[in-house]
C-alpha positions in Angstrom: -0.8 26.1 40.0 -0.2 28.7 37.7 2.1 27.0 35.6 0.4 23.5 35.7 -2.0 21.6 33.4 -5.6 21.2 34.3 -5.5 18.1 36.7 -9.4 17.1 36.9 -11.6 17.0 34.5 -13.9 20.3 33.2 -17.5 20.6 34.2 -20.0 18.5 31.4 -16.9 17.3 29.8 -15.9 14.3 29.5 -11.8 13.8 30.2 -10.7 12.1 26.7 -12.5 14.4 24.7 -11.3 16.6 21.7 -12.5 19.8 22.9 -11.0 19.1 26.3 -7.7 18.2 24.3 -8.0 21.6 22.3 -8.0 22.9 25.6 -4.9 21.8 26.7 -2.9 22.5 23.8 -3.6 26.5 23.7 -2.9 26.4 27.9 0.5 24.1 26.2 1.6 27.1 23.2 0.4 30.0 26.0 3.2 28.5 28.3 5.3 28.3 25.6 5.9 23.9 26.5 6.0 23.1 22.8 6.7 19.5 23.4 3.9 18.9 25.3 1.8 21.0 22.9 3.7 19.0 19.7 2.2 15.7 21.4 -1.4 17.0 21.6 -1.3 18.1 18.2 -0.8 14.5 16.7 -3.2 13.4 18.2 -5.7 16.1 17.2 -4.0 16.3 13.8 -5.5 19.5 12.6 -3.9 21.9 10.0 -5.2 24.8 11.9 -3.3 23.5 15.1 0.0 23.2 13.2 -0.2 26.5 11.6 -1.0 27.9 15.4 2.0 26.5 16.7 4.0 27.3 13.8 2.9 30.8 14.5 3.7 30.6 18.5 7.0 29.0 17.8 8.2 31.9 15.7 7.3 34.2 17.9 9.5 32.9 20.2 12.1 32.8 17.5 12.2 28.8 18.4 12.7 27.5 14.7 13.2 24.0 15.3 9.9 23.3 16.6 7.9 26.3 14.3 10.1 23.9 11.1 8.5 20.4 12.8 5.1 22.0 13.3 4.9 23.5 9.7 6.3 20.1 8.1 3.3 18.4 10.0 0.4 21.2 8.4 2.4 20.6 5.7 3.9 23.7 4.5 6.8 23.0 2.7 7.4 26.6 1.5 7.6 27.9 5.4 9.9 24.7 5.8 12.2 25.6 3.1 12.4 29.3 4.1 13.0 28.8 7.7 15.5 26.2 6.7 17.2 29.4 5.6 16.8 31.2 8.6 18.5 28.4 11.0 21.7 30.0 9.8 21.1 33.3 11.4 22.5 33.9 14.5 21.6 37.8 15.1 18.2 37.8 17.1 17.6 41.2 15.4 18.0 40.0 11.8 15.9 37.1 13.0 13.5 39.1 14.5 13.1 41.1 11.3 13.1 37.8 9.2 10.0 36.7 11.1 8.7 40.2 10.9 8.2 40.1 7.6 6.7 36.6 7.3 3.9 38.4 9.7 3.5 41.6 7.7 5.0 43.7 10.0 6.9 45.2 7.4 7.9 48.9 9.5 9.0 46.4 12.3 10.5 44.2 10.4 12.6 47.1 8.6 13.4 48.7 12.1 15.0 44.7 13.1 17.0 45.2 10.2 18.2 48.3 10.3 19.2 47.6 13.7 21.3 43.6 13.0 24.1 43.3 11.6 23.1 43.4 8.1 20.7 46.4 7.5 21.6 45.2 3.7 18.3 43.1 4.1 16.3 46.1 5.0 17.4 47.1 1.5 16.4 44.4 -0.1 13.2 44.1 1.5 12.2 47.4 -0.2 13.2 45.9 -3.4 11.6 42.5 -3.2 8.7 45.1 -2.7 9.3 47.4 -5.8 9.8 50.4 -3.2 11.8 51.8 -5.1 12.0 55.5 -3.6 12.8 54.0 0.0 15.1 51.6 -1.4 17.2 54.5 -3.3 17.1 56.0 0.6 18.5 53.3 1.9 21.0 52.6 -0.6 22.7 56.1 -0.3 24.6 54.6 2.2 23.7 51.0 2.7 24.7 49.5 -1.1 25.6 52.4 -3.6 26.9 50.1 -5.6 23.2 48.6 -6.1 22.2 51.8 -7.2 22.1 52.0 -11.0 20.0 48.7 -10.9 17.6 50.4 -8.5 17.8 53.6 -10.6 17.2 51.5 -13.4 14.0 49.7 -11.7 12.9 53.0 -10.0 12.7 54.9 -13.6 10.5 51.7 -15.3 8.0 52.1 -12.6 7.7 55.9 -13.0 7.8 55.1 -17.1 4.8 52.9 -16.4 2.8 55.4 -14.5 3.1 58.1 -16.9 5.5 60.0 -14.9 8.2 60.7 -17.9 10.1 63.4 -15.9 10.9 61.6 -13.5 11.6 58.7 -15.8 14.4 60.3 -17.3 16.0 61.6 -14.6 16.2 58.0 -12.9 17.3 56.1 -16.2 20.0 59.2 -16.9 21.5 58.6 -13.3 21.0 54.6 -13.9 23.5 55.4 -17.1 25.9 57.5 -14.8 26.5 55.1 -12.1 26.4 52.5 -14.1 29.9 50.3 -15.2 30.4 50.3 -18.9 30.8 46.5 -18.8 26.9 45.7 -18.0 25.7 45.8 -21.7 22.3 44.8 -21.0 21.7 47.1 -17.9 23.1 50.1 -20.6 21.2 48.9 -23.1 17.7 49.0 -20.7 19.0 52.9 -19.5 19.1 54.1 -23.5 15.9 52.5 -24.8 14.4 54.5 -21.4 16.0 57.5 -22.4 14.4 56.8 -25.9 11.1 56.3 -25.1 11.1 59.2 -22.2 12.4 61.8 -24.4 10.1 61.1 -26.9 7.5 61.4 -24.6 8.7 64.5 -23.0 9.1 66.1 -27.2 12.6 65.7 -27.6 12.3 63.9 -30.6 16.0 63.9 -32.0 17.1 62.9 -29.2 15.2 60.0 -28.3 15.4 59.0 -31.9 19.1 59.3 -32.3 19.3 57.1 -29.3 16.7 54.6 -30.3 18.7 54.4 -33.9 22.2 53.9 -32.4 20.5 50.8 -30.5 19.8 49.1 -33.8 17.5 47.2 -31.7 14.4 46.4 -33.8 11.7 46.4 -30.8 12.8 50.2 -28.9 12.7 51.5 -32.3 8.5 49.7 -32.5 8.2 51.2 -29.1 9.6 55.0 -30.4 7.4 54.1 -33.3 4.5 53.6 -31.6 4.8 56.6 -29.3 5.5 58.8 -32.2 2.3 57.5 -34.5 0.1 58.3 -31.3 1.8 61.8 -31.1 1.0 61.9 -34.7 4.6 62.8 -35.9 4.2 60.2 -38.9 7.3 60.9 -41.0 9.0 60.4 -38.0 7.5 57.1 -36.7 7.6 55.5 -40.2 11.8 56.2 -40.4 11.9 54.6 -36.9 9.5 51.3 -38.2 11.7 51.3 -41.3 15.1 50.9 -39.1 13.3 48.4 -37.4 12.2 46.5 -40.2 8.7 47.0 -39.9 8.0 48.0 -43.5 4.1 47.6 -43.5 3.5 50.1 -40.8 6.1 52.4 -42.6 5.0 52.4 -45.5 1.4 53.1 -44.2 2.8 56.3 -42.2 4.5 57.5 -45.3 1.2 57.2 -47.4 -1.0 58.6 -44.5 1.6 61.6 -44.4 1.1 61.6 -48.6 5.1 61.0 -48.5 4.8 58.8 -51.7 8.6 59.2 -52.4 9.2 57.8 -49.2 7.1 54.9 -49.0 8.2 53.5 -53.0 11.8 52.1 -51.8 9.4 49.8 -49.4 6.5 48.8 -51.6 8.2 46.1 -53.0 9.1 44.5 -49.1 5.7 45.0 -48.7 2.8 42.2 -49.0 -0.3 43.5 -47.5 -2.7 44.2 -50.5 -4.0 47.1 -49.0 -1.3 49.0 -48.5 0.1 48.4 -52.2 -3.7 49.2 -53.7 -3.2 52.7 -51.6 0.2 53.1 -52.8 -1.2 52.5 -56.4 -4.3 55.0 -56.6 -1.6 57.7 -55.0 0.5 57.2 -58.2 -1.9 56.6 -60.8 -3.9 60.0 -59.5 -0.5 61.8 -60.1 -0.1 60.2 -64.1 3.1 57.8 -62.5 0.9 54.8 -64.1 3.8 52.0 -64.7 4.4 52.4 -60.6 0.8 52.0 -60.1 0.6 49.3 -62.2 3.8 47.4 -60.7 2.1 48.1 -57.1 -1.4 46.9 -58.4 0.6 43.6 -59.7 1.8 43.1 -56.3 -1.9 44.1 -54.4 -3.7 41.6 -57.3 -5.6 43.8 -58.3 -5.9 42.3 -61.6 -9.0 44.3 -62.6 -7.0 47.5 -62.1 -4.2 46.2 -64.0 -6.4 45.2 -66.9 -7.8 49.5 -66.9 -4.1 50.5 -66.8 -2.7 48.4 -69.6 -6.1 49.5 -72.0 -6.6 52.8 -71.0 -3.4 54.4 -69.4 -0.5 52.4 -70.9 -1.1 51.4 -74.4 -0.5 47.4 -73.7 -3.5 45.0 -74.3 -1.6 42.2 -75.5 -0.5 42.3 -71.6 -4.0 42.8 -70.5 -5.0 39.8 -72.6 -2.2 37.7 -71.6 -3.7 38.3 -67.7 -7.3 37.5 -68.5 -6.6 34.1 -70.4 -4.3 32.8 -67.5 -6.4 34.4 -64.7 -10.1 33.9 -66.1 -11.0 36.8 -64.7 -14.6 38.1 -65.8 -14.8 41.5 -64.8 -11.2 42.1 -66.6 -12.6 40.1 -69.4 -15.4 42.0 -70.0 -13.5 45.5 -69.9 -10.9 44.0 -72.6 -14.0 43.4 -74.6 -15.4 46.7 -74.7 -11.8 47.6 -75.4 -11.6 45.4 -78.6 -15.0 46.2 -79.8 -14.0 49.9 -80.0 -11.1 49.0 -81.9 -12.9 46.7 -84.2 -11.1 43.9 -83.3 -14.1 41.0 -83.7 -11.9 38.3 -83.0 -10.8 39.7 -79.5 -14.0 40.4 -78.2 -15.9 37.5 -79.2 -12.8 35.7 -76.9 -13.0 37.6 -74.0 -16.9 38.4 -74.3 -16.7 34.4 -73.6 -14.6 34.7 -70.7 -16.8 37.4 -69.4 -19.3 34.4 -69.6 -21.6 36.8 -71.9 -22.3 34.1 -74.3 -25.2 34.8 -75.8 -23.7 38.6 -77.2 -20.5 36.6 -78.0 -22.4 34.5 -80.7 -24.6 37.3 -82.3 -21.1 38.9 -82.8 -19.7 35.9 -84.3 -22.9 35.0 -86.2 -22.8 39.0 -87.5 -18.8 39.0 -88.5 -18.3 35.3 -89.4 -16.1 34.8 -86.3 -17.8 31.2 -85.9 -14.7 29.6 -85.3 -13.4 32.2 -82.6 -16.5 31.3 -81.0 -16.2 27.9 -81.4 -12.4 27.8 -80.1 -13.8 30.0 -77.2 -16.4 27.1 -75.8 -13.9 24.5 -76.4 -15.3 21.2 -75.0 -16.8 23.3 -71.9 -20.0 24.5 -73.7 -23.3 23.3 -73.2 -25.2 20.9 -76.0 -27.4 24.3 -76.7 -24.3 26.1 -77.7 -22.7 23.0 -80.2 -26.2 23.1 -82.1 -26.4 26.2 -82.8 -23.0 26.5 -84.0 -23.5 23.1 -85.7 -26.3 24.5 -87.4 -25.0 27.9 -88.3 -21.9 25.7 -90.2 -24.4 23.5 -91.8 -26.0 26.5 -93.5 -23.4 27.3 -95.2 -22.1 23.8 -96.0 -19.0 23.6 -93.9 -19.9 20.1 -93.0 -16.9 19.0 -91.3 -17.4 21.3 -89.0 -20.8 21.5 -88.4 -20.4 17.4 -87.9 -17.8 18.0 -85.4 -20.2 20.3 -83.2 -23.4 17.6 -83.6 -21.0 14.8 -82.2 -20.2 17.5 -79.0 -23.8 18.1 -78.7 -24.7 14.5 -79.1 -26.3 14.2 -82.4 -24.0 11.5 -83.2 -26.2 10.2 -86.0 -26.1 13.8 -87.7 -22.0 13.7 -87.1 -21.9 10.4 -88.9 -24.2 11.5 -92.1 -22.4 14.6 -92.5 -18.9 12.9 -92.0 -20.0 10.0 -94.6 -20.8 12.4 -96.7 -17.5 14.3 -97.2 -16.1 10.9 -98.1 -13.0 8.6 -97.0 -10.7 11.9 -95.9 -13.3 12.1 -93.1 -13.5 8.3 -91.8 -11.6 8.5 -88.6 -13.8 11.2 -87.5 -16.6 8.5 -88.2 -15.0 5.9 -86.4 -14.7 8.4 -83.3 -18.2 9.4 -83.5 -19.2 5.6 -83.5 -17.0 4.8 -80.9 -18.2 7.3 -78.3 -22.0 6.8 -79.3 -21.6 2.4 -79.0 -24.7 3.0 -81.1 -25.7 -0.3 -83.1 -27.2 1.5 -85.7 -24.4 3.9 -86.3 -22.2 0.9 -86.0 -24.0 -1.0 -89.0 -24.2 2.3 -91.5 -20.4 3.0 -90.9 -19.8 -0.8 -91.5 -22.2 -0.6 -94.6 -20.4 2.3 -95.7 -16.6 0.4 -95.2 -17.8 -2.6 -96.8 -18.7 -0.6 -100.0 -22.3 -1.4 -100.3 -23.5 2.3 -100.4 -20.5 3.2 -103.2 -20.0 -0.2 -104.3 -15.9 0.8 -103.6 -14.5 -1.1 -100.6 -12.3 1.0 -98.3 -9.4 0.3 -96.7 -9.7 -2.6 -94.2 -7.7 -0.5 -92.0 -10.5 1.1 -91.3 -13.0 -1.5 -89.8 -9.7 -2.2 -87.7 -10.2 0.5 -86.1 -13.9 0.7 -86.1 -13.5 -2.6 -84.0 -10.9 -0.5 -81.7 -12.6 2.4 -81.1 -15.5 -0.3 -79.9 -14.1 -1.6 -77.8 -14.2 -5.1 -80.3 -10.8 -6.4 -79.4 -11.2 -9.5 -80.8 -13.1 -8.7 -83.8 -9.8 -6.1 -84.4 -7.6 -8.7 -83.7 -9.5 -10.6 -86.8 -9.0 -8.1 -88.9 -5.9 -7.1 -88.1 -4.7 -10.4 -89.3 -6.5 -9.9 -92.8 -4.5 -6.5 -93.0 -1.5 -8.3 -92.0 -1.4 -10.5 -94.5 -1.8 -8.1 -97.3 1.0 -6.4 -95.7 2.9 -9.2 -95.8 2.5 -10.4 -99.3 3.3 -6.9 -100.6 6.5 -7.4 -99.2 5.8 -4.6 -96.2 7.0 -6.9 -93.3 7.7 -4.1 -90.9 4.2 -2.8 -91.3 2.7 -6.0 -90.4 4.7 -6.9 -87.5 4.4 -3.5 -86.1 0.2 -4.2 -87.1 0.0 -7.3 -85.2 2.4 -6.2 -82.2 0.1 -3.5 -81.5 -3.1 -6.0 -81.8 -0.9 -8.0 -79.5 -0.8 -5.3 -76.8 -4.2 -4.3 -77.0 -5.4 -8.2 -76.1 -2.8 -8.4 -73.3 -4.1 -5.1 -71.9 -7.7 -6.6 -72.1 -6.8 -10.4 -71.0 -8.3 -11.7 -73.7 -7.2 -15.4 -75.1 -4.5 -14.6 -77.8 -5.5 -16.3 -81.2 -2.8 -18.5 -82.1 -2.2 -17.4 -85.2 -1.4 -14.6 -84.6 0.8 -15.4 -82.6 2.5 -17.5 -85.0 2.5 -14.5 -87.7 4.1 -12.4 -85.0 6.5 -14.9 -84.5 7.5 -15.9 -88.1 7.7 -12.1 -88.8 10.2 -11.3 -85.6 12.0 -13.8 -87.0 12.6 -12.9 -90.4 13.0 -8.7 -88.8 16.0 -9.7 -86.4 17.8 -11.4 -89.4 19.6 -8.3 -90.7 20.5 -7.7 -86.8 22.0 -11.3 -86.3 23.9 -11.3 -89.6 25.3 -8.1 -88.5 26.3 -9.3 -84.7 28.3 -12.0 -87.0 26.3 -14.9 -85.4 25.4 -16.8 -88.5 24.3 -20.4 -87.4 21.1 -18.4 -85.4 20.3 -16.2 -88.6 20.3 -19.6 -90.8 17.8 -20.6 -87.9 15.6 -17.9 -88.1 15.9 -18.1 -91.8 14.8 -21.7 -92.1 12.1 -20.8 -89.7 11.5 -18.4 -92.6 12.0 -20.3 -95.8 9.3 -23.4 -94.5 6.4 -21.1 -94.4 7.5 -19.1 -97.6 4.3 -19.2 -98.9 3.5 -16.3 -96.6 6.0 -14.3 -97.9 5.4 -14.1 -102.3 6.7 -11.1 -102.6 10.3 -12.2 -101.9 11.0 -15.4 -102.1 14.1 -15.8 -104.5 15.9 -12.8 -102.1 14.6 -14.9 -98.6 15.6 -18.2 -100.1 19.0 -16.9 -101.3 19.7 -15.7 -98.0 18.6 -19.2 -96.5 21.6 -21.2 -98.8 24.0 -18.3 -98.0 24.2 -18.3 -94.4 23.0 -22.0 -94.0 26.8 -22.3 -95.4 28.2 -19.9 -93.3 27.0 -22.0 -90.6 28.0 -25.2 -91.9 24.7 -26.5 -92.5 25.2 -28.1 -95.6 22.1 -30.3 -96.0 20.1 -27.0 -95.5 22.1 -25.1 -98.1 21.9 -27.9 -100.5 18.2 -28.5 -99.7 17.4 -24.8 -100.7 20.2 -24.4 -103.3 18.6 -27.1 -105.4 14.6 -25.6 -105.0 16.4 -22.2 -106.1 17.7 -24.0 -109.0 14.3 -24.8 -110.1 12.8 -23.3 -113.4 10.2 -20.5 -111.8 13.1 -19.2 -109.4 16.2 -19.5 -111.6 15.9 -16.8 -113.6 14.9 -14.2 -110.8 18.3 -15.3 -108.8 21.0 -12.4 -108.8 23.9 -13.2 -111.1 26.0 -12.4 -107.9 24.8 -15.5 -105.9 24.0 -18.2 -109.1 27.4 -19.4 -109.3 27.8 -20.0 -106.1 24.5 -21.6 -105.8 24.8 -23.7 -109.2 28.1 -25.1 -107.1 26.5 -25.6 -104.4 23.9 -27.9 -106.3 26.4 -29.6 -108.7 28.3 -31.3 -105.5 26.8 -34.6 -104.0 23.6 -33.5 -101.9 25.3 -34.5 -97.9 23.3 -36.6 -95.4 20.5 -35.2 -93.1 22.4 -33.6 -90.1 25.7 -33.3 -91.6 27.9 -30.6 -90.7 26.7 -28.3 -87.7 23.9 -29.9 -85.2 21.8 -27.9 -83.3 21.6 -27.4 -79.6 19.0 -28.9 -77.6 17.6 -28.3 -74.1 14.5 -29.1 -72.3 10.9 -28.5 -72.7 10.2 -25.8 -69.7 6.8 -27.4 -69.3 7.3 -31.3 -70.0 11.3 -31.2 -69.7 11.0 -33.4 -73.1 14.4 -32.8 -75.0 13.8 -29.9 -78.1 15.9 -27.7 -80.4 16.6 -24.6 -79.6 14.9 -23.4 -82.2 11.5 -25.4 -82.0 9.1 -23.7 -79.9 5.7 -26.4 -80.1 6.5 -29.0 -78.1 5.4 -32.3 -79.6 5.0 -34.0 -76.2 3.2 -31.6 -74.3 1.3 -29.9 -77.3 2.6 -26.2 -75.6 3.8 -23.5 -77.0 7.2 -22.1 -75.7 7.9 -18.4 -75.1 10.9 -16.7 -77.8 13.9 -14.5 -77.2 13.2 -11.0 -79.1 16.7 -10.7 -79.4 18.1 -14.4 -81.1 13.9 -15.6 -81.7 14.9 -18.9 -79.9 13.4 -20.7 -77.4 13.6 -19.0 -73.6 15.3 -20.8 -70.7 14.4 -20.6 -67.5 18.0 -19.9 -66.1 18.7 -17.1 -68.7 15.6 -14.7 -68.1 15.1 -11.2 -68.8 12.3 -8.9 -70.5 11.8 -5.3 -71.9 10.4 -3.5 -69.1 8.0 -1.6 -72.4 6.8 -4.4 -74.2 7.2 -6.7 -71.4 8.5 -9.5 -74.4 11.1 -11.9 -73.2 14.8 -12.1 -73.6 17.7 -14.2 -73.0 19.5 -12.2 -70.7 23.2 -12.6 -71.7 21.8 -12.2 -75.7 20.0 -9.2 -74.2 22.5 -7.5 -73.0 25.1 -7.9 -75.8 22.7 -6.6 -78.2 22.2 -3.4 -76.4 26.2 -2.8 -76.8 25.2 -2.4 -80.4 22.0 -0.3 -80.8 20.4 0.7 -77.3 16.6 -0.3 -78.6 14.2 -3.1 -78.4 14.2 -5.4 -81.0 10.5 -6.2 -80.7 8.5 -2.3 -80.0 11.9 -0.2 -81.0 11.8 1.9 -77.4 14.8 3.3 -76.4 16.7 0.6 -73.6 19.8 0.7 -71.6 21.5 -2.4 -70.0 21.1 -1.4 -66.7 16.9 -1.1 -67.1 16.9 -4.9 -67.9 15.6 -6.6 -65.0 16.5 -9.4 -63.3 14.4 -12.5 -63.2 15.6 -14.9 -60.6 12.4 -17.2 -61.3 10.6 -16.9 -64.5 7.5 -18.9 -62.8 5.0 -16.4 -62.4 5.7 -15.2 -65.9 5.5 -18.6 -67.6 2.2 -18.8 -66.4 1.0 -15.6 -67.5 2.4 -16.6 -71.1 0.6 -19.9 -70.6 -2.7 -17.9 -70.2 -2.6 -16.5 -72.8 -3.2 -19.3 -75.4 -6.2 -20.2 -73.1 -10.0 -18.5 -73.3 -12.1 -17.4 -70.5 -13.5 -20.7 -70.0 -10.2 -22.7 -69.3 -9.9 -24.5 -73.0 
């Protein structure tokens, strides 16, 4: 029963258990009944198993079932590779295959060597690095494989420090080897590079690593070459490799400064450049050591050089003001005091933040203002009184009350600032504004008004008292005093470029617009654009704009024969006879006659001889609607009698706006008439209302002036909705 199963059932064990079953399947692989052992395994389903009969399969070269038993552990990499092996028919070869998957590597080589490819033999050696019995075998095996195992063979023997030998294996790796295989030759002559080196024949190995050109053998050369400390040579090979930094630092270590300048300026590591420089500036070449302290930083050594080696302070100072630096500050001066330039070394005694010796030299050479322009606005209050107080002594007042306003002393500011009189009042308004002092605000206010001098000043200057403020609407009070002075001196464009700006400020502020200024602004735009209309040959919108003109010409005294006489004159060339007549006739009056120019009365005396025509003869003026009540208005009429609003005005024509015909000046945000817009800016590329520069295509385009109605709207209305 040698070759059967056990039958009955083991003493103390019971027949279906796992032990029993384990039993059976090594009795199963031992008789080599893989199917029957396959079978036991599933049902024990243990790696260990698996791998065992793996194992037992191979060793009797029975891949199929060794493959199922390894795909069950699993093992895919044994599956793979003996995948592989199904292929091989030799029993040798395959004996040698599954050799090697043992360990049995001398075994496995003697299989080999023995099939009918000893080739693998070969090539088990080399999957193994054995390099020495792989060169053996390949004698007569493979010689064709032999500059690659050469090649492989001489690496290893570079790597254990055995150079000779090295050599001698990459020199026969360049022998055998066919000129085509650029890399392989390539890998033979940066081993011969590095070997010879190592072995002291430098000109050879660097003439090889040089014709290479290949930027890490000649770092390798390099390298070897530092440690051997052959420097000059080492930095030639980092230079052809483009390695300037460590170079240059071989060239310096070696003292070869003539070497390493060519390279200094590739070079960016500070250190090197500061080494580079004390080298030169030890042996008097100071403008190299100065170019190679530029590069390095080394500001405070550039700052000595320039004073003390090169004759150039204005250099040195130019470096110190943009760098701040205090050490160089405080060396330049030393430098000025020597020279007895005061000026200089107050500055820079500043910048070496040595203050206090900075203003006894100011205070002891009456270089206050050097001082002064030295602290700037970055000094402390401590430092504007004393300064303050040193100008006050000697009565420059203006001065000392600009430093009390820096140091906060605004009360002091404004008594010395009063004092020097009305040259000095917008300094006074400054010093108000920034203190918001009610005090201050009442003595300045005192002092405009005339009641300390009993002489008035300029009301300009309460306008801008109220500015500075922050007394918009106050300013916009005033500014409507000024502007009507303006205006009945005959300085138009003075007021309307007054109350524009008053204009801008409440917008900015969103405060309720007074209306009338507003109306001013209006009635002066309007009598402004004139010149501009008459010139764009559009007549009947001047005589508009000059009727709009002529029925509040109260406001304009200074010239109202000249407004009035251009009212009749282009009222005709619009063929508005009524107006012309109407006007014609009050120029004919008594206190005007006289003043009209002898150029104009004829026609005018005409004018008023011929029968006076009926209201709305000749041209009539367009209408269209309302944009908030859609009541029926001239164009010209901006109140609305229905509605009680007030309608926005073209800049460019001073007519009513439509809302189909919407633009505005993207500066002054004022509204235009698009197409009126546009042909004025054909003519002079400026906006009639604040006179910026503006180009057709900047006009924007308003699809729905809505939004921008309403903001109009609020403007005429105060914080609390009336």
């Amino acid at each position: 029963r040698t070759h059967e199963l056990l039958a009955g059932g083991m003493v103390g064990m019971p027949l279906d258990s796992t032990e029993r079953q384990r039993v059976s399947f090594r009795q199963a692989l031992v008789l080599n009944r893989f199917q029957v052992a396959f079978k036991m395994a599933l049902g024990l389903n243990s790696r260990e198993l698996w791998n065992a009969m793996g194992r037992r399969c191979l060793e009797c070269l029975d891949l199929g079932w060794a493959k199922k038993a390894y795909r069950q552990a699993p093992a895919a990499g044994m599956v793979l590779y003996l995948e592989r092996l199904q292929t091989v028919e030799d029993k040798l070869l395959l004996s040698g295959h599954v050799a090697g998957l043992f360990g049995r590597f001398n075994k496995a080589r003697e299989y080999f060597l023995k099939s009918c490819c000893p080739e693998a033999a070969l090539d088990m050696h080399c999957d193994f690095q054995q390099w020495d019995q792989a060169l053996s075998l390949a004698q007569t095996l493979a010689p064709h494989q032999l500059p690659e195992i050469y090649l492989k063979s001489a690496q290893q023997h570079e790597g254990k420090g055995d150079f000779q030998q090295a050599l001698t294996h990459f020199e026969q790796a360049l022998r055998d080897c066919d000129l085509s295989r650029a890399e392989h030759l390539a890998q033979c002559r940066a081993g011969v590079a590095r070997t010879s080196i190592r072995l002291g024949d430098l000109q050879r190995g660097m003439q090889t690593a040089i014709e290479l050109q290949d930027p890490a053998v000649c770092k390798d050369c390099a390298q070897a070459l530092s440690k051997m400390r052959q420097y000059v040579e080492a930095a030639q090979l980092y230079e052809q490799a483009g390695a300037y930094d460590q170079a240059a630092s071989l060239y310096i270590l070696d003292l070869n400064f003539e070497a390493a300048a060519p390279l200094m300026t590739k070079i960016h590591t500070p250190k090197l450049q500061i080494q580079f420089a004390k080298a030169k500036e030890t042996r008097g070449a100071y403008k190299e050591a100065l170019a190679a302290y530029e590069r390095a930083r080394d500001w405070d050594s550039v700052v000595r050089l320039c004073l003390e080696k090169l004759n150039d302070p204005q250099k040195a100072y130019k470096l110190v003001r943009e760098t701040r630096l205090a050490s160089g500050a405080q060396l330049i001066a030393d430098h000025c005091r020597k020279n007895g330039n005061i000026c200089g070394a107050v500055e820079f005694l500043l910048l070496a933040k040595n203050d206090e010796e900075a203003y006894q030299m100011a205070e002891r050479h009456d270089e206050m203002d050097t001082y002064e322009q030295g602290i700037g606005e970055n000094g402390t209050r401590e430092q504007y009184m004393t300064i303050a107080k040193y100008y006050e002594q000697r009565n420059l007042l203006r001065d000392a009350a600009k430093n009390y306003a820096l140091a906060d002393e605004c009360g002091t500011a404004l008594k010395l600032y009063l004092k020097l009189g009305e040259k000095e009042i917008d300094r006074a308004i400054e010093v108000v504004g920034k203190a918001r002092s009610d005090a201050l605000t009442h003595t300045l206010i005192d002092y405009l008004m005339g009641e300390s001098d009993n002489v008035p000043k300029d009301p300009n200057y309460v306008y801008r008292l109220h500015k500075a403020l922050g007394n918009y609407m106050q300013a916009a009070g005033t500014a409507l005093i000024i502007a009507r002075q303006e205006q009945e001196m005959g300085n138009y464009k003075q007021a309307h470029t007054l109350l524009f700006r008053t204009y801008q400020d409440l917008r900015r502020q969103k405060l309720a617009l007074p209306q009338e200024l507003w109306r001013r602004i209006v009635l002066l735009h309007s009598y402004v654009i004139v010149k501009r209309l008459v010139k764009a040959g559009d007549h009947a919108n001047a005589a508009q704009m000059l009727l709009r003109v002529a029925r509040n010409i109260q406001q304009f005294p200074a010239h109202v024969v000249p407004i009035l006489t251009s009212v009749v004159i282009e009222c005709q060339r619009a063929k508005m006879m009524a107006e012309a007549h109407t006007y014609a006739c009050q120029l004919m009056q008594p206190e005007y006659r006289p003043q009209v120019a002898e150029t104009y009365k004829r026609k005018i005396e005409n004018i008023v001889r011929k029968e006076q025509p009926p209201e709305g003869s000749g041209t009539v003026e367009a209408q269209s609607a309302c944009m908030y009540c859609k009541g029926l208005l001239n164009d010209s009429q901006l109140d609305c009698p229905m509605c009680k609003q007030i309608s926005p005005f073209c800049i460019v024509t001073g007519m009513r706006m439509l809302r189909d015909d919407w633009t505005y000046c993207p500066s002054c945000q004022f509204p235009g008439k698009r197409g009126a817009f546009k042909a004025a800016l054909q003519t002079i590329e400026q906006c009639p209302m604040c006179d910026q520069p503006l180009k057709e295509q900047d006009l924007p385009v308003v699809s729905d002036p809505s939004a921008l109605i309403q903001d109009y709207k609020a403007l005429f209305q105060s914080g609390d909705g009336t």
